[in-house]
C-alpha positions in Angstrom: 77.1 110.2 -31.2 76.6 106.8 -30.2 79.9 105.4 -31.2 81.5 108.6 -29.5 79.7 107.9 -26.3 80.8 103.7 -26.8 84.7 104.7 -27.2 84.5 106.9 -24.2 83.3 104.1 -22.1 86.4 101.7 -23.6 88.4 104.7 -23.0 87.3 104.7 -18.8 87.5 100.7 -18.8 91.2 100.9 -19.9 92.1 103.7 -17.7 90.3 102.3 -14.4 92.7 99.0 -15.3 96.0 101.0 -15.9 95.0 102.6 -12.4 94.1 99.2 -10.5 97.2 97.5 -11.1 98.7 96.4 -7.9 103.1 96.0 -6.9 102.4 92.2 -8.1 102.1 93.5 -11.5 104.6 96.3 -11.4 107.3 93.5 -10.9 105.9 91.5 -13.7 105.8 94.3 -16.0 109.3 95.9 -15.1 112.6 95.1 -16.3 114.3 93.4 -12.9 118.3 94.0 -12.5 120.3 91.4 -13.8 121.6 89.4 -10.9 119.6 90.7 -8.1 116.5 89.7 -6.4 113.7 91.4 -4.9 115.2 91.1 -0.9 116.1 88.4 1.7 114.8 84.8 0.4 113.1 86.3 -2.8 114.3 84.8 -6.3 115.5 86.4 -9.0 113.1 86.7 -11.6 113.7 86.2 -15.4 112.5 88.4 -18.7 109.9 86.6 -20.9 109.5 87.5 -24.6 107.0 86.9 -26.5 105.1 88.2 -29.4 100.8 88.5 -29.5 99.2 88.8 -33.5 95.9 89.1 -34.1 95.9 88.4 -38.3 92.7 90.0 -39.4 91.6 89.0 -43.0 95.5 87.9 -43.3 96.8 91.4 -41.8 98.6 91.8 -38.7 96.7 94.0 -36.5 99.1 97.2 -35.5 99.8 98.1 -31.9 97.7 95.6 -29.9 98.7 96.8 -26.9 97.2 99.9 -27.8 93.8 101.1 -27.4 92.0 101.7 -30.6 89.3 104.1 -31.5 87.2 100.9 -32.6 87.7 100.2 -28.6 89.9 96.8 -29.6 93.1 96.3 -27.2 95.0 93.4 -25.8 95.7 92.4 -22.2 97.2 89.5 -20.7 96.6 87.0 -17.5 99.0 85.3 -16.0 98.9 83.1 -12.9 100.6 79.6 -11.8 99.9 76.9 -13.9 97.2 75.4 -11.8 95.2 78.3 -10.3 92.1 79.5 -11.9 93.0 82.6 -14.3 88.7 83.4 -13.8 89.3 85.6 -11.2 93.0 87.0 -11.9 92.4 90.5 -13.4 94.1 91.4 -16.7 96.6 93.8 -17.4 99.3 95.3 -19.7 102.2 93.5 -20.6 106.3 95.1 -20.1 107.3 96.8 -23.4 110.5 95.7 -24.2 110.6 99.0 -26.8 108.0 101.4 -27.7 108.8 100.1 -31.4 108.6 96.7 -30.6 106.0 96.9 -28.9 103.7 98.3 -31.4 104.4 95.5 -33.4 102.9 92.9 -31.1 106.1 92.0 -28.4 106.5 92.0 -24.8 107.6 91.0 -21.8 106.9 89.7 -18.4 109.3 89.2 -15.9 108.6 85.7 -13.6 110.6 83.7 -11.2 111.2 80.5 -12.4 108.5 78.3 -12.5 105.6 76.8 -14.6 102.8 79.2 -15.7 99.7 79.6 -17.4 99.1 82.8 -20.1 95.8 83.8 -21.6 94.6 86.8 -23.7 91.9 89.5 -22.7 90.7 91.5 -25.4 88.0 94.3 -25.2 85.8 94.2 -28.6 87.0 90.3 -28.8 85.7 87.0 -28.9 87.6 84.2 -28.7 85.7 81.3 -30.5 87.7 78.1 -29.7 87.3 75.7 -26.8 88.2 77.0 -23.5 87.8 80.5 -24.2 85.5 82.7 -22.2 83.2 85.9 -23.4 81.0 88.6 -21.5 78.9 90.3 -23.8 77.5 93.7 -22.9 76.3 96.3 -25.2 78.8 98.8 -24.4 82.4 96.6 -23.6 82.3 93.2 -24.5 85.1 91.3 -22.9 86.1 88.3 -24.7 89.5 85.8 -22.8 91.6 83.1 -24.8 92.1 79.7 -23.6 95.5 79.3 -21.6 98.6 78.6 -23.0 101.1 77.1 -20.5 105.4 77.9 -20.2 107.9 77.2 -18.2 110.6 79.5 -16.8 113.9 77.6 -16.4 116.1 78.4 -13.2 119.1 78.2 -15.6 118.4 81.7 -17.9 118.0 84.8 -17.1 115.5 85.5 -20.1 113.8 83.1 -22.7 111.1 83.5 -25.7 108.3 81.5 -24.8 106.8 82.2 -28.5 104.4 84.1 -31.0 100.9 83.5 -30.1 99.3 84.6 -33.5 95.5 84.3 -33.5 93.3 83.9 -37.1 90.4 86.8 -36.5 88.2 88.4 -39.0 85.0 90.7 -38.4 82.4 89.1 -36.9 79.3 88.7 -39.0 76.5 88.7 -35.9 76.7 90.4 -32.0 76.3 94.1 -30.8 78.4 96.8 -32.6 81.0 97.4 -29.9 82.1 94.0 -30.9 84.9 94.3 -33.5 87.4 91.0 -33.7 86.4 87.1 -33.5 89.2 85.0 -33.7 88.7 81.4 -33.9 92.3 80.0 -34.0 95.7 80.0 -32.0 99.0 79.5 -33.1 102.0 79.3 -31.4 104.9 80.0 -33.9 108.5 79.8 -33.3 109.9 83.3 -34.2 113.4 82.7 -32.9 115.3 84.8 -35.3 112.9 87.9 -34.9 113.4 87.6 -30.9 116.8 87.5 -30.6 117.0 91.0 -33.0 114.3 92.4 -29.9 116.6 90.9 -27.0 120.1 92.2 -28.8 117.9 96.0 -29.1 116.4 95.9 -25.5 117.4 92.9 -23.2 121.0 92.3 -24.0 122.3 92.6 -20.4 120.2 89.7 -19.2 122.8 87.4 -21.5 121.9 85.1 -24.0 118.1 84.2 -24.3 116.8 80.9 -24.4 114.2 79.2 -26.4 111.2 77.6 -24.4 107.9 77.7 -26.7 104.9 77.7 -24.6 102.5 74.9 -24.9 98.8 75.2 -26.7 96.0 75.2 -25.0 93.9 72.0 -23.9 90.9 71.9 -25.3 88.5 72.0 -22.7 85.1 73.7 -22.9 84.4 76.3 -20.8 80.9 76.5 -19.9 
């Protein structure tokens, strides 16, 4: 009963997100028109692929994006790449298919610019320098360190990488925590993105390459 009563509270957290996202968001998660902006002055903004994997034990974790009966799922944070992600709320990234997107990809469409991205994860901690962790007994909330990308003025879409973190089960901590992941990678999946872009984003043109940077190691106390 108790594990019944712990999903049901992951279940409410994820809906009360879904339901607080605000017409910032809604632009970053929706596929803009090639060519247009957003009115008088505004910039067009580009479509940025990129892949999250969270390798369990070696295993790719399925549908990340997805809320779990464990209560594990994936958000992302995105903001400017000097502003303070702490108090920028999380949210669910653009699928680029329902397909791909069970298999880790997605999108977020951004004017160009330099950016910062980080992970949220409910039933996750992120054990490497940098990353941040609320632990309560129902939801703990666990935030990767930042990753930062650029969005060139010169594409209208670009792969900014697969972020692919190293998590296994956690030995110690409540039950409602499931993952720990204590290593980020960002790979270079070019090959894999451009079959994604041909499938979903082929109007936007040709995509661009433009791997995101690691994170700085820097402590977050």
């Amino acid at each position: 009963m108790s594990n019944e009563r712990t999903w049901l509270v992951f279940a409410l957290v994820a809906a009360l997100s879904a339901g607080c996202t605000d017409q910032g968001v809604k632009q970053m998660v929706t596929k803009p028109r090639p060519g247009t902006s957003e009115g008088a002055g505004a910039v067009q903004r580009r479509v940025v692929l990129f892949r999250a994997q969270l390798d369990v034990d070696g295993e790719p974790m399925d549908e990340p994006w997805t809320l779990h009966w464990s209560g594990l799922r994936l958000f992302t944070i995105v903001g400017p790449k000097d502003a303070r992600l702490t108090s920028r709320r999380s949210f669910l990234p653009g699928r680029p298919t329902a397909a791909a997107s069970d298999e880790g990809w997605a999108f977020l469409a951004l004017p160009p610019g330099a950016y910062q991205l980080a992970f949220e994860g409910m039933a996750i901690r992120f054990s490497m320098a940098g990353a941040q962790f609320t632990s309560t007994e129902a939801v703990p909330i666990g935030r990767s360190p930042a990753s930062v990308f650029v969005v060139p003025s010169d594409a209208s879409s670009i792969y900014i990488g697969t972020f692919s973190f190293m998590c296994h089960e956690p030995t110690s901590g409540s039950d409602a925590l499931k993952l720990e992941c204590t290593s980020l990678e960002i790979r270079d999946d070019a090959k894999l993105a451009r079959q994604i872009a041909q499938t979903s984003l082929s109007k936007y043109g040709p995509m661009q390459e433009a791997l995101a940077s690691a994170p700085e190691a820097k402590l977050t106390r």
